[in-house]
C-alpha positions as CSV (number, residue, x, y, z in Angstrom):
1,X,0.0,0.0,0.0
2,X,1.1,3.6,-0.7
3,X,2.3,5.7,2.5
4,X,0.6,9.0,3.2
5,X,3.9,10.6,2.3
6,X,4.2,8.8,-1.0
7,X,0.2,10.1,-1.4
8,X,1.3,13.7,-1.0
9,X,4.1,13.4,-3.1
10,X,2.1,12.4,-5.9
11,X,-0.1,14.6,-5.7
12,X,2.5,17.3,-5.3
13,X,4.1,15.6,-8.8
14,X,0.7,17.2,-10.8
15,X,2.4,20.9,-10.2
16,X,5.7,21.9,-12.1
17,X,6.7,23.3,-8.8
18,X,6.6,20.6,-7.2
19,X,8.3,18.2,-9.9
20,X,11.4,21.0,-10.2
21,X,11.6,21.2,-5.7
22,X,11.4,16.6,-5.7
23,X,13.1,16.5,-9.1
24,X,11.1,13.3,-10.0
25,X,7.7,13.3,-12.6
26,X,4.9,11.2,-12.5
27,X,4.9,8.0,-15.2
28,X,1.3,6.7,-16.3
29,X,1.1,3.0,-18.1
30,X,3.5,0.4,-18.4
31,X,5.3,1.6,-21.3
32,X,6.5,5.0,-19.9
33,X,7.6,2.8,-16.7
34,X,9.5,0.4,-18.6
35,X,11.1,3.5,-21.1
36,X,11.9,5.4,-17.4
37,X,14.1,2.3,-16.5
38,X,16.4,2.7,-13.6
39,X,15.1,6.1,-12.9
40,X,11.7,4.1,-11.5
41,X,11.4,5.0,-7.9
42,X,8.4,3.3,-7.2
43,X,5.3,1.6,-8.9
44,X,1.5,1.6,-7.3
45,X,-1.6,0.1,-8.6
46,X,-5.4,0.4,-7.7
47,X,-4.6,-2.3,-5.4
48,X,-1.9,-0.2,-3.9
49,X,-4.5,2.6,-2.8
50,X,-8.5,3.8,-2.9
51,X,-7.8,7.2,-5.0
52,X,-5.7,5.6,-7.7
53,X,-8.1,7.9,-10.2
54,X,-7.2,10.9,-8.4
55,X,-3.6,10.3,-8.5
56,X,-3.0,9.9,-12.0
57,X,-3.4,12.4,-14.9
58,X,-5.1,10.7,-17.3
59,X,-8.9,10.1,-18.1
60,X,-8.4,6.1,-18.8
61,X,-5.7,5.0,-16.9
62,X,-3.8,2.0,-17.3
63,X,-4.0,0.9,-13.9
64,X,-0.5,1.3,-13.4
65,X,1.6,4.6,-12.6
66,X,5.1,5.6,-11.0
67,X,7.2,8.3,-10.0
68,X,10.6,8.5,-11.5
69,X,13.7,10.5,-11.1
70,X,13.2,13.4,-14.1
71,X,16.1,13.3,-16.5
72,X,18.7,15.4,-16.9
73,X,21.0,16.3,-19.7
74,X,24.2,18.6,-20.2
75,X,24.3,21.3,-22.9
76,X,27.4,19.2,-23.8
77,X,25.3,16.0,-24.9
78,X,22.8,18.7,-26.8
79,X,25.9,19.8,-29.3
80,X,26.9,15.9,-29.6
81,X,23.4,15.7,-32.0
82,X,24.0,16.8,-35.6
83,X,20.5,19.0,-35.4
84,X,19.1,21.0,-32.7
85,X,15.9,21.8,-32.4
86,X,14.9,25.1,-30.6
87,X,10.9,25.4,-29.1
88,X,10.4,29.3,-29.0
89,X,7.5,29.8,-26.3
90,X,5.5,26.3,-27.7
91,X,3.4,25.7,-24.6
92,X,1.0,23.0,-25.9
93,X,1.9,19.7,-24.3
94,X,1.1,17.8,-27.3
95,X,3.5,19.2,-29.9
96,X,6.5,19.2,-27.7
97,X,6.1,15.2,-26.4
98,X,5.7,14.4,-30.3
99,X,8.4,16.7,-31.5
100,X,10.5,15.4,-28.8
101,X,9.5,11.5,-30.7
102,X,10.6,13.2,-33.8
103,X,13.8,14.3,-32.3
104,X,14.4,11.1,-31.5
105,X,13.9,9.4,-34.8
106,X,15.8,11.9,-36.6
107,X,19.1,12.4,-34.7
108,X,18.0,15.4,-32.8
109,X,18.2,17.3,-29.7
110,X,16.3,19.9,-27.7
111,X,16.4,23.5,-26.2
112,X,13.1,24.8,-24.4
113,X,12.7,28.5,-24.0
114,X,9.4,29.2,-22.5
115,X,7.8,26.2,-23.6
116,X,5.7,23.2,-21.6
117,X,7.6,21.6,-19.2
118,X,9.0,18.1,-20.3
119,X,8.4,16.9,-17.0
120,X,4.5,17.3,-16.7
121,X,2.5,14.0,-17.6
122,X,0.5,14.7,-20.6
123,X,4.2,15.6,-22.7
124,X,5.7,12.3,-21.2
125,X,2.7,10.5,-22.4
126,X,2.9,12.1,-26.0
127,X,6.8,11.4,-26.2
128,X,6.0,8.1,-25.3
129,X,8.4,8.3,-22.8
130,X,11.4,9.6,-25.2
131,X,11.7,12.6,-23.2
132,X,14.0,10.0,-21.0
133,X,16.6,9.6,-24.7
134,X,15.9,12.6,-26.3
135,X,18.9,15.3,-24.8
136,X,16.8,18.3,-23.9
137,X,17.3,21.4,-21.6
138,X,15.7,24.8,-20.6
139,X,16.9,27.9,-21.4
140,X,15.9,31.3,-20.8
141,X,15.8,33.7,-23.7
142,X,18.8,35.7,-23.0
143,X,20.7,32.8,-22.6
144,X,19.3,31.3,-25.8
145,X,20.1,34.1,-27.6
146,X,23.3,34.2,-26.1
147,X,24.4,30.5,-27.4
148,X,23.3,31.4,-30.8
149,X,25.0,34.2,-31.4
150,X,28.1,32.1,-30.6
151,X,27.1,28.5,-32.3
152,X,29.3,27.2,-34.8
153,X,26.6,25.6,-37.3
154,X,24.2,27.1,-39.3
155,X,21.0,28.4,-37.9
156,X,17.2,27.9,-39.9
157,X,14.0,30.1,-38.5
158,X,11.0,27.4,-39.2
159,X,8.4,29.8,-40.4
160,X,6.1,30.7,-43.3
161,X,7.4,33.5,-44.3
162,X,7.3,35.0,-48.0
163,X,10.3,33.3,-50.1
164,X,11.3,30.9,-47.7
165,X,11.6,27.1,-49.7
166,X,12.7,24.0,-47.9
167,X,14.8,22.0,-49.5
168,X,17.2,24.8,-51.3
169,X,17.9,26.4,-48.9
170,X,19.2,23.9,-46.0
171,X,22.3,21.5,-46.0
172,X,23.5,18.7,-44.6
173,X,26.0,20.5,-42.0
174,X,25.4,21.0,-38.5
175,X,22.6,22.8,-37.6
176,X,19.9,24.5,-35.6
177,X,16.3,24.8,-36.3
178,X,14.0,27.3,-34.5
179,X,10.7,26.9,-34.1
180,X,7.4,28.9,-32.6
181,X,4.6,28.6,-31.6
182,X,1.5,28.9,-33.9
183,X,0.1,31.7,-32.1
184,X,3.0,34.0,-31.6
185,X,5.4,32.4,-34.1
186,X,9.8,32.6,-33.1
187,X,10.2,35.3,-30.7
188,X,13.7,35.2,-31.2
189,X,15.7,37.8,-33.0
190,X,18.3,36.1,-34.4
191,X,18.4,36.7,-38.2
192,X,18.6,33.3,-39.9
193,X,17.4,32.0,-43.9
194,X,13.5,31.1,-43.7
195,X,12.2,27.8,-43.8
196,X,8.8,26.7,-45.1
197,X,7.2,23.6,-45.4
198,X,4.7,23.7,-48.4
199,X,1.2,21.8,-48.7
200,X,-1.5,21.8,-50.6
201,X,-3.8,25.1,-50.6
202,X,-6.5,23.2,-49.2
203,X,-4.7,22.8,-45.8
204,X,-4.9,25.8,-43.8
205,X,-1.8,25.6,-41.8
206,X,0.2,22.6,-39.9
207,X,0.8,22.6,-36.8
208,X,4.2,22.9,-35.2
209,X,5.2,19.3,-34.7
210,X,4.1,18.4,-37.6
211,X,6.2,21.0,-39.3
212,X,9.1,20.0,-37.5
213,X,9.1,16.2,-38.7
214,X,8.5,17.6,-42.0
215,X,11.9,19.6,-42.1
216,X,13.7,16.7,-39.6
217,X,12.9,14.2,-42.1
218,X,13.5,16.2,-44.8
219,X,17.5,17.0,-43.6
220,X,18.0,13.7,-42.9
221,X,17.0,13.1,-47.3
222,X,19.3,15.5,-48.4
């Protein structure tokens, strides 16, 4: 059976605060427990207490839930991937777990400025637990404009953006893509070429991590 203590902490787990102060996230379903591997601190089922329901996040649970140790990753083991994808102020959930899948199957890696936290439940869920492979880190603003006005690769602003083509304009060097959100777009000042991802007239718009496979898989064609 689950403590009091072990209750609370739980509980405390649905708050970003109180992931960041424990430094541990809450795991939901027996994939994202087997993905979190030795980072599992503990595992509890509905046998394990009465508010099972109210300790996980999602609307269908699996029955089985854990707390694990969050990861952590250097800015080091960021530069190590040949593409770096930065998340300019992307706050849905959704986008950033399945762009950090993307990363992942396209030799990527990840800086956050302003974005969801890769720590709450429903982006775990949506990475499908990649957010414990995929090298990621926070930044602030400042510092992220900092970095790139010293990195040594090539630099792409993912936006539609009059005269901006895919293809022609990217190579296969080092490089980093920025990305915003669909509301606000990149925030960012840094002057970089333009890239677009083209589709059929009929489509309004894609969203974000959608776009970002696009131009993932599309530097790992040319």
């Amino acid at each position: 059976m689950l403590t009091k203590a072990q209750e609370k902490l739980i509980r405390s787990l649905h708050r970003k605060k109180g992931r960041r102060e424990s430094g541990l996230c809450l795991i939901e379903g027996k994939n994202l427990i087997d993905a979190a591997d030795d980072r599992v601190q503990f595992i509890f089922t509905r046998t394990d207490t009465n508010d099972f329901d109210k300790l996980v996040t999602t609307q269908s649970p699996q029955g089985i839930a854990g707390v694990a140790l969050s990861p952590s990753f250097t800015l080091e083991q960021i530069r190590e991937k040949k593409t770096i994808v930065i998340l300019d102020g992307v706050q849905d959930p959704g986008n950033v777990g399945t762009i950090m899948r993307a990363c992942l199957g396209f030799g990527a890696s990840l800086i956050l400025i302003e974005s969801a936290d890769p720590t709450n439940a429903k982006v775990i869920r949506s990475s499908v637990g990649t957010i414990f492979t995929v090298p990621w880190i926070e930044m602030k603003r400042a510092a992220a404009a900092a970095f790139l006005s010293k990195a040594d690769r090539e630099i792409f602003r993912v936006e539609n953006r009059e005269g901006a083509i895919l293809h022609t304009e990217q190579t296969t060097k080092p490089a980093i893509l920025i990305v915003g959100s669909e509301g606000s777009g990149i925030q960012l000042t840094t002057e970089a070429p333009s890239l677009k991802v083209d589709h059929d007239a009929e489509l309004e718009s894609l969203n974000v991590a959608q776009a970002v496979t696009v131009v993932l898989a599309s530097r790992r064609s040319i």
